[in-house]
C-alpha positions in Angstrom: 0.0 0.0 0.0 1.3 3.8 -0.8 2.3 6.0 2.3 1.2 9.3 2.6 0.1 11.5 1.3 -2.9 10.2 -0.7 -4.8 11.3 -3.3 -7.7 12.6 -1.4 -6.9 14.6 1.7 -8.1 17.1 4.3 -6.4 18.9 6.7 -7.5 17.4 10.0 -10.3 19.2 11.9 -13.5 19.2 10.5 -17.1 20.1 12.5 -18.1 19.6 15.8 -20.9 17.4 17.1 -23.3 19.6 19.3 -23.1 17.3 22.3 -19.5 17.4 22.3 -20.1 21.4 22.7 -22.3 21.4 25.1 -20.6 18.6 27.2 -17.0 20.7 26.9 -19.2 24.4 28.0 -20.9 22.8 31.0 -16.9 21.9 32.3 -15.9 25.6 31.0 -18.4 27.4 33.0 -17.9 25.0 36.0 -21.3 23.5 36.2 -20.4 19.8 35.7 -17.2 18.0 36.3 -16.0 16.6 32.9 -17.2 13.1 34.3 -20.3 14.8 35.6 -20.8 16.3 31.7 -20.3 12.8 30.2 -17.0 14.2 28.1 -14.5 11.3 28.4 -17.4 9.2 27.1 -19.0 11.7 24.2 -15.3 12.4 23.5 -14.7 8.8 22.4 -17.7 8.1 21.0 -17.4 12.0 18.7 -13.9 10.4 17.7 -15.8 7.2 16.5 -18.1 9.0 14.7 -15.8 10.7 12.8 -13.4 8.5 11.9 -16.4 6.1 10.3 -18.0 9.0 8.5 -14.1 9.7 6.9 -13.4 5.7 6.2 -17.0 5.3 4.5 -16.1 8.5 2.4 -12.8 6.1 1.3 -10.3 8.8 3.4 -7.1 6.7 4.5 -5.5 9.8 6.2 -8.1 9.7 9.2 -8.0 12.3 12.5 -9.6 12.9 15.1 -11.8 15.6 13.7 -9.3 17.5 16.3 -12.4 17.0 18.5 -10.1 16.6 21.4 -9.1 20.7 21.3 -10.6 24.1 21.3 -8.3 25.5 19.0 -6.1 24.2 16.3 -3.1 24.4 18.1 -4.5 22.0 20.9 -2.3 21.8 24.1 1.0 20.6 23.5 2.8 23.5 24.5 1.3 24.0 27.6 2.9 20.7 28.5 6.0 21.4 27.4 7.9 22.0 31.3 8.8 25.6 31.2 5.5 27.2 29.5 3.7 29.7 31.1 0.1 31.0 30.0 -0.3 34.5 29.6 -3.2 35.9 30.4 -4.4 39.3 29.4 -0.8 40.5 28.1 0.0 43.7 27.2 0.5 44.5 23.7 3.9 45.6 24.1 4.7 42.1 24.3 3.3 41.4 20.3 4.1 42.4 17.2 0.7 44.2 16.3 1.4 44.0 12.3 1.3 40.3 13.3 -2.1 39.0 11.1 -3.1 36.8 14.0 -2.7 39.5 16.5 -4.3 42.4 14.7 -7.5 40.0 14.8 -7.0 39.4 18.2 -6.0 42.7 19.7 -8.7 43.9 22.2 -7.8 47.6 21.0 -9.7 49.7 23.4 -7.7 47.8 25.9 -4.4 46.9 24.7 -4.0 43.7 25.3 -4.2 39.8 24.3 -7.2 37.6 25.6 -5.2 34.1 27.0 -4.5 30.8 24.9 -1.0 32.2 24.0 2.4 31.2 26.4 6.2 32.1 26.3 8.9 30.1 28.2 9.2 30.7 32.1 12.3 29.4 32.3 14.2 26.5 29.9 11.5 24.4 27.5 12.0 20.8 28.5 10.0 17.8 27.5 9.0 15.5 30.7 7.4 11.9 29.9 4.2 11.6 32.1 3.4 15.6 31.6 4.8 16.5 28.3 2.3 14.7 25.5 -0.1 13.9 27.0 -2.8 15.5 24.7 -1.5 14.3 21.7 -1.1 10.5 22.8 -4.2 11.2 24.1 -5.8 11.9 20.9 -3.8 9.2 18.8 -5.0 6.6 21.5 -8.6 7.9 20.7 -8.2 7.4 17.1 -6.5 4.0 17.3 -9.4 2.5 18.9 -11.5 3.3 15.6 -9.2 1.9 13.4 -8.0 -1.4 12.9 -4.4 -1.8 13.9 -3.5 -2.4 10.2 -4.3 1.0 9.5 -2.7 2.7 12.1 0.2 3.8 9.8 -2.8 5.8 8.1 -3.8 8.1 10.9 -3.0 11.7 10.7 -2.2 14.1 13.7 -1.4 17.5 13.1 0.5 19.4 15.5 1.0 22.9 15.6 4.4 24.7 14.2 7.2 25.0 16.5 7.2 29.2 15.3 3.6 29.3 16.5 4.4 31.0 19.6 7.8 33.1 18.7 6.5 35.0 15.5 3.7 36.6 17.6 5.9 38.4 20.0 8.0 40.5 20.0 12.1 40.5 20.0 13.1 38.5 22.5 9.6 38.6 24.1 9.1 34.9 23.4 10.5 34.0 26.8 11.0 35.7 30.7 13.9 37.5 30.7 17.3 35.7 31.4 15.7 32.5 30.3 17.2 33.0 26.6 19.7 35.4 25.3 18.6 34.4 21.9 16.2 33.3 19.4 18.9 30.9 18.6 18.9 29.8 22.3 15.2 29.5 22.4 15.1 27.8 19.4 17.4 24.6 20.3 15.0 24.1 23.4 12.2 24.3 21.4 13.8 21.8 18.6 14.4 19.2 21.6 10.9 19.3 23.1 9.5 18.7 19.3 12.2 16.0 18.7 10.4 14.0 21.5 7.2 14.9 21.3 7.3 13.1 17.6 9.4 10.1 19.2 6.8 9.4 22.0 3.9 9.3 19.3 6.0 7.2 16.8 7.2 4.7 19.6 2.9 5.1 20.5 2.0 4.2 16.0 2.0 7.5 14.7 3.4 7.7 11.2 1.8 10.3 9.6 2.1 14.0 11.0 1.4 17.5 9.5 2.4 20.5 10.9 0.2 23.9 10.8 1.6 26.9 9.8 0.1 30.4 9.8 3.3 31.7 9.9 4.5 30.5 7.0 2.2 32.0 4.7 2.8 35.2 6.8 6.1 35.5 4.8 3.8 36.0 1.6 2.2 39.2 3.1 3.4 42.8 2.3 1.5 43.8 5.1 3.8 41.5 7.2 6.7 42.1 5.3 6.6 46.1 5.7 5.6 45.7 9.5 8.7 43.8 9.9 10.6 45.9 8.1 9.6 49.2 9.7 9.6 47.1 13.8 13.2 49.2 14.4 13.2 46.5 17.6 13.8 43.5 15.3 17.3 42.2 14.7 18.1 40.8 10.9 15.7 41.1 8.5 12.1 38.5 7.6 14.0 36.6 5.5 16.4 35.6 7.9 13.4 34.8 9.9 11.8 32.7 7.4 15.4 31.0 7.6 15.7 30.7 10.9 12.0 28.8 11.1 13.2 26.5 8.0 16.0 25.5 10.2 14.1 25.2 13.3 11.5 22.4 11.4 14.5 20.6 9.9 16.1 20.2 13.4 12.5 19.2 14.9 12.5 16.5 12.3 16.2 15.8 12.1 15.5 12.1 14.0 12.2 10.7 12.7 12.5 7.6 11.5 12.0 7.3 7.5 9.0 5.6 7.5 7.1 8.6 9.9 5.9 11.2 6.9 5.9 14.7 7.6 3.8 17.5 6.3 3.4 21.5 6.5 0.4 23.1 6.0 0.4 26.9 5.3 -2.8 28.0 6.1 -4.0 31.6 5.4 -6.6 32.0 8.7 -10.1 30.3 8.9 -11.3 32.1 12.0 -14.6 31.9 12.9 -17.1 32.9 10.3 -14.8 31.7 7.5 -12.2 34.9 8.1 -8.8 34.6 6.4 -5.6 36.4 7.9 -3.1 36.4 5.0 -3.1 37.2 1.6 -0.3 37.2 -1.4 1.0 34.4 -3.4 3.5 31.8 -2.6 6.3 33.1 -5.1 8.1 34.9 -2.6 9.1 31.8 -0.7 8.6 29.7 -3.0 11.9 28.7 -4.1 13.8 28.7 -0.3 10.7 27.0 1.1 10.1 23.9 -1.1 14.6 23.7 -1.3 15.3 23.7 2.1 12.3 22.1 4.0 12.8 19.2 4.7 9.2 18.1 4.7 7.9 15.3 2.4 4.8 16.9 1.7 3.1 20.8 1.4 -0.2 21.2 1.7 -1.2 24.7 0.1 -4.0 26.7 -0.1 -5.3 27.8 -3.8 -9.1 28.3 -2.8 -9.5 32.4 -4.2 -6.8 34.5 -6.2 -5.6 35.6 -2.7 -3.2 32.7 -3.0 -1.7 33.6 -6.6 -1.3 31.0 -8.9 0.2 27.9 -9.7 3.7 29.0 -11.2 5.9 28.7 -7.3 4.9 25.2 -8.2 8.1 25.0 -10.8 10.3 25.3 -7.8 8.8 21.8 -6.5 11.6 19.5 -5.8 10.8 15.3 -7.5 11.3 13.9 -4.1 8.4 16.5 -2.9 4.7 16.3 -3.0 2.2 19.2 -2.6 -1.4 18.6 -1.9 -3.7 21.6 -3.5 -6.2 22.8 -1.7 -9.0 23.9 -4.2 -11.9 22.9 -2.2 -13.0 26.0 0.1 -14.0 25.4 3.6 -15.3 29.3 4.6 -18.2 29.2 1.8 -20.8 27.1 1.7 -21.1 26.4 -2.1 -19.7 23.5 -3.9 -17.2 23.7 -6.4 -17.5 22.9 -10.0 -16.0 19.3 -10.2 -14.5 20.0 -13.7 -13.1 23.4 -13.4 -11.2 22.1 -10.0 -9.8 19.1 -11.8 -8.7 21.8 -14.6 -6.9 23.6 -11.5 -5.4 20.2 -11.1 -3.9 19.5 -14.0 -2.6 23.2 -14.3 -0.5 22.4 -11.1 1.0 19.5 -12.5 1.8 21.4 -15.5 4.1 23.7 -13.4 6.0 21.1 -12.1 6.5 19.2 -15.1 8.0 22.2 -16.4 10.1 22.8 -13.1 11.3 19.4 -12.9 11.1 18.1 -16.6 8.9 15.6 -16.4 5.9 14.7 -18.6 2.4 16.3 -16.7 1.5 12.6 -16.2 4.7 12.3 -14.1 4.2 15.1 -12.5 0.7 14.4 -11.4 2.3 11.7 -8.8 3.5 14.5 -6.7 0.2 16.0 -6.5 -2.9 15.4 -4.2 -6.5 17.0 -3.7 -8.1 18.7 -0.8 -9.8 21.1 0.9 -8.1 24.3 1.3 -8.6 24.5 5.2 -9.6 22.4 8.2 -13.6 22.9 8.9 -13.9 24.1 12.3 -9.7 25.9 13.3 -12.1 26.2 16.3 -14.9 24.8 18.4 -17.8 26.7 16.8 -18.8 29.5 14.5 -18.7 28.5 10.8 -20.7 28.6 7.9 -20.9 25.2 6.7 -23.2 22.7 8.3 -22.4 18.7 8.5 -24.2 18.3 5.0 -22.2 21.2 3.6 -19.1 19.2 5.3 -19.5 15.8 3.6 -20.6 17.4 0.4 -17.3 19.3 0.1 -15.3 15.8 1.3 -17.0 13.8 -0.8 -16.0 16.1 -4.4 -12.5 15.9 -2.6 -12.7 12.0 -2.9 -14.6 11.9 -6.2 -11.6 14.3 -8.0 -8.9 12.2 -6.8 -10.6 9.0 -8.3 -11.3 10.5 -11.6 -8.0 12.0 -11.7 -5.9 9.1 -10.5 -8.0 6.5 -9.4 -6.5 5.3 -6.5 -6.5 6.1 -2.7 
């Protein structure tokens, strides 16, 4: 059987059973216990649910629907020994050109609601505190899958940038824990380094990493923020370097047979929002080069992404999975005009690479531009909507390539 990636794909979270919400809002506002609620049990059962609704839709890369979290980024880093949670933070601390921030900001007031953490002293990874979420949400998914597919499952994890880009200089941590980025970052590389070994040595063989940030670096808005931030040292490119370095020393000891993939997602906030805009040429060339990822999974739902032509700069050991298949509106997509999106990709890496298009249409995969729910709640699709858009996903890759 082919590893990943396969031909149909999505990016991991998709819509939220209402009991699930209401079970994880009693615990919230501290009127039932989470075993008073009934979560562990709905939680299991959710998981269940969703990995049989992606297997009868013929999905191999299976998740957990990400039911397990409120947010995309789940809670890996508050395990990490070391984090501390901010709450309420001054906007000093954050760079306020930053997409996620400006969204964020509560501007009469200044500051940043909670959910976001810096190092209190040296990021270490601890087995019995550190993971915990994660194998917790693998161990959910495993017990809906037969143990012969376990080297299917996907987890995504969030990027190992997500909680560096948003601050300031040297703002990522207390001060005197670091007296660099390049400080922070070899902590940070360790704690990722066995957070991937613990879910390996627990089945995982399948991860994919999501990026905001990434797709940050496409933004002139970002770009002249940066550039005009007189408190940052170097310029963004050597940022953008400095991340491509951090992810190939996160990765540097997974096995071969664990595949890795970054997704550079553009915002889908609640009510479909989007944070970035601009196309991919500008990193195109360094990113898919240098990272050392197997796979990219890229956003090309509306002209906000540019077109296909970064696609030249593809490397033949590479494959890129092209999200066509918009998750913020509810209407579906023309089947033939996306597999004509398709087929224009491949065209740009056959022309990169010099293969024939039919060649070049092995590196390629189908999928949704985003995850369905970044969040808990708040978006415009409804479960119909949902498998609608999953199913086209499925019914493209067969007509295209007829395989899994």
């Amino acid at each position: 059987m082919a590893p990943p990636p396969f031909r149909a794909e999505h990016m991991g979270s998709l819509l939220r059973p209402q009991p699930l919400l209401d079970a994880r809002e009693a615990v919230r506002a501290g009127t039932k216990t989470a075993d008073e609620a009934g979560l562990p049990a709905i939680e299991k059962q959710s998981v269940a649910d969703i990995v049989a609704l992606q297997k009868s839709l013929k999905f191999r890369a299976v998740t957990s629907g990400e039911y397990n979290r409120t947010r995309f980024w789940g809670n890996m880093w508050d395990e990490f020994d070391g984090s501390v949670a901010l709450q309420e933070a001054d906007a000093s601390m954050f760079r306020l050109y930053h997409p996620d921030v400006v969204s964020l900001i509560e501007k009469d007031r200044q500051v940043m609601p909670g959910d976001s953490v810096i190092a209190g002293s040296p990021l270490r990874w601890t087995a019995g505190t550190s993971g915990k979420a994660n194998l917790h949400e693998l161990a959910l998914i495993q017990a809906a899958v037969p143990k012969e597919s376990w080297a299917d499952i996907k987890l995504t994890l969030i990027t190992p940038a997500w909680f560096h880009m948003r601050y300031k200089q040297n703002k990522a941590w207390k001060e005197g824990v670091y007296a660099s980025d390049a400080e922070y970052f070899a902590d940070v590389a360790k704690v990722y380094q066995a957070e991937l070994d613990a879910l390996y040595k627990a089945g995982l063989r399948n991860v994919q990493f999501d990026d905001p940030g990434l797709a940050y670096f496409c933004s002139d808005k970002f770009r002249q923020g940066w550039a005009d931030d007189k408190d940052n040292i170097g310029s963004v490119d050597e940022l953008l370097d400095a991340y491509i370095q951090l992810y190939n020393d996160c990765i540097s000891k997974v096995p071969a047979d664990m595949h890795t993939g970054v997704h550079l997602c553009r915002g889908n906030f609640i009510g479909g929002r989007h944070f970035a805009e601009g196309g991919y040429d500008i990193i195109a060339k360094k990113l898919f080069t240098t990272l050392k990822v197997n796979t990219f999974y890229l956003e090309y739902d509306t002209e906000r992404a540019g077109g296909f032509e970064p696609l030249k700069f593809l490397p033949r050991d590479r494959y890129v999975v092209v999200g066509v298949i918009s998750t913020k509106l509810r209407e579906l997509e023309d089947k033939d005009e996306m597999k004509a999106r398709i087929y224009k990709a491949a065209e740009f890496i056959a022309e990169g690479t010099g293969q024939t298009k039919e060649e070049a249409l092995k590196q390629v995969s189908v999928s949704p531009q985003c995850g369905f729910s970044t969040h808990e709640s708040g978006y415009p699709l409804s479960d119909e909507d949902e498998k609608k858009k999953l199913s086209l996903v499925r019914e493209i890759a067969d007509e295209i390539w007829g395989e899994p």
